[in-house]
C-alpha positions as CSV (number, residue, x, y, z in Angstrom):
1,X,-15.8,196.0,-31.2
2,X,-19.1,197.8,-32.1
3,X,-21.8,195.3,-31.6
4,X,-25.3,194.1,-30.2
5,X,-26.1,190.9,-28.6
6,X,-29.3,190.0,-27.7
7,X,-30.6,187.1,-25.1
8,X,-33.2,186.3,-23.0
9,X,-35.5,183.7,-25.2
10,X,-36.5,180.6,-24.5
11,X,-40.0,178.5,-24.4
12,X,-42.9,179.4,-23.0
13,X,-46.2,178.7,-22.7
14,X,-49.0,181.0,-24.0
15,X,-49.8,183.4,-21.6
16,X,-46.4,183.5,-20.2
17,X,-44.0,186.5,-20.0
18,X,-39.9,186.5,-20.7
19,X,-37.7,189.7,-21.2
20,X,-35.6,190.3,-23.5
21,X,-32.3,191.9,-23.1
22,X,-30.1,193.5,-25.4
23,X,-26.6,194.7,-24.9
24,X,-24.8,197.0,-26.9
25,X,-21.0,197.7,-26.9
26,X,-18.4,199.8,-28.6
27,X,-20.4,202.9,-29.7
28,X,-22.2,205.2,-27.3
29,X,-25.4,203.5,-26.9
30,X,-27.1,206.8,-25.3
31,X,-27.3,208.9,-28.5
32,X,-28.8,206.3,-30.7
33,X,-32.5,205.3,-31.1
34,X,-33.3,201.4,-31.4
35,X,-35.5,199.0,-32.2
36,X,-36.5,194.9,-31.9
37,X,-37.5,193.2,-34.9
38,X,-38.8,189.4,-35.5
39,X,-38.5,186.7,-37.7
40,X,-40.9,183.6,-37.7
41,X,-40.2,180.3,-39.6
42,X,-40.4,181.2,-43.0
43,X,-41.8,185.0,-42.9
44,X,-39.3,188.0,-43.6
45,X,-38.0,190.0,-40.6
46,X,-41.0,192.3,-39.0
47,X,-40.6,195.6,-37.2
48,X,-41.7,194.9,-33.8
49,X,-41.3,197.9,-31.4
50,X,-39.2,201.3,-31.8
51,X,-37.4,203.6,-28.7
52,X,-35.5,206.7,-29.1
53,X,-32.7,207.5,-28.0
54,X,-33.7,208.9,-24.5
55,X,-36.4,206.5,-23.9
56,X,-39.0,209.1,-24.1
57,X,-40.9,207.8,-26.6
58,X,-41.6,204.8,-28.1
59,X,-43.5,202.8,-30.8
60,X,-45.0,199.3,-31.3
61,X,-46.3,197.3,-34.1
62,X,-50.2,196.8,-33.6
63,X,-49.7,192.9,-33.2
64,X,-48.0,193.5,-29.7
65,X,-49.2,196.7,-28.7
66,X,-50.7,196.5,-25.3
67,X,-48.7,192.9,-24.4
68,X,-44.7,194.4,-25.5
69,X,-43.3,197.2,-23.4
70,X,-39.8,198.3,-25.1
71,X,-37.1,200.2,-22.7
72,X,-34.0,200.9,-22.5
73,X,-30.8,201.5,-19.5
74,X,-28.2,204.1,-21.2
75,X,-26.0,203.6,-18.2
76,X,-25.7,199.8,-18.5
77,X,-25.7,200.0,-22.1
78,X,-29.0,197.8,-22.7
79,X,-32.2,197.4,-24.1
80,X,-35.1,195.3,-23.4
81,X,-37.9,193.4,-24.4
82,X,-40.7,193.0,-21.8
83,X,-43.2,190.3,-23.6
84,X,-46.5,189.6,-21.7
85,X,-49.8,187.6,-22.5
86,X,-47.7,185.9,-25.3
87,X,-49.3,183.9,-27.9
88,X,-47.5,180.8,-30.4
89,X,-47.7,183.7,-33.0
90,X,-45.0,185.5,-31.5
91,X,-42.5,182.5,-31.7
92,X,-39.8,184.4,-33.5
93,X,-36.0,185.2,-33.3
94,X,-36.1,188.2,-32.3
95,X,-33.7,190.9,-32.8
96,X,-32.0,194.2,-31.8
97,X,-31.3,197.2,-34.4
98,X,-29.6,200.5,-34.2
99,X,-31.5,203.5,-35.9
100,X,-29.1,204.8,-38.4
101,X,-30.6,208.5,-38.3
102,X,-29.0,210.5,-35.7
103,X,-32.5,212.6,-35.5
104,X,-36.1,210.9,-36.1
105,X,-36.2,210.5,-39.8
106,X,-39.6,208.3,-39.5
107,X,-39.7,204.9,-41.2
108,X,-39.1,202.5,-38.1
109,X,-40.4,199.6,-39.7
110,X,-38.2,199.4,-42.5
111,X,-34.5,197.8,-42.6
112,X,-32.8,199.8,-44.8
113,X,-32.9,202.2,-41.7
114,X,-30.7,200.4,-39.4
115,X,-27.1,200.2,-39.2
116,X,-26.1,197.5,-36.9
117,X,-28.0,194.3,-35.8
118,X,-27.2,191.6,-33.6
119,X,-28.0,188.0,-33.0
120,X,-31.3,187.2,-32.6
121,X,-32.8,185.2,-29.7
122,X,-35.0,182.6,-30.1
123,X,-38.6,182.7,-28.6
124,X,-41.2,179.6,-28.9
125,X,-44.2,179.6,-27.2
126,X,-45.8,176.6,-27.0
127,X,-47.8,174.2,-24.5
């Protein structure tokens, strides 16, 4: 079964750090580009950090640039979410997406560019 299943949330306070993981299964993880995306109480989903497919590069949303670092392990099939210096703004379910685009075709923030999503994973942080 093709799918992505994210875990790793949980509470914590501000200032704290977790890591998100993401594991992906049934297609061949290594020649696809991802992304995490976030969704606060009662705000639409947000773009929050890009990799491709390699793990060369990557990209982040300004509001966590500097505190996210997004990676990826093509051998073990998963990507992560390292989340530093985190702040209740960032209390989320957050999300991972496959890039639909089999070459960088730009657009990383928007949905309409991603083909497969999986559960989210809920973050508070909170003292």
């Amino acid at each position: 079964e093709v799918q992505l299943q994210a875990s790793g949330g949980g509470l914590v306070q501000p200032g704290g750090s977790l890591r998100l993981s993401c594991a992906a299964s049934g297609f061949s993880f290594s020649n696809f580009d991802m992304s995490w995306f976030r969704q606060a109480p009662g705000r639409g989903r947000e773009w929050v950090s890009f990799i491709d497919n390699a793990g060369a590069n990557t990209l982040y949303a300004d509001s966590v640039n500097g505190r996210f670092t997004i990676s990826r392990d093509n051998a073990k099939n998963v990507l992560y979410l390292q989340m530093n210096s985190l702040k209740p703004d960032d209390t989320a379910v957050y999300s991972c997406a496959r890039y639909r685009h089999r070459h960088f075709a730009g657009q990383v923030a928007s949905l309409d560019q991603y083909n497969l999503w999986g559960q989210g994973t809920l973050v508070t942080v909170s003292s």
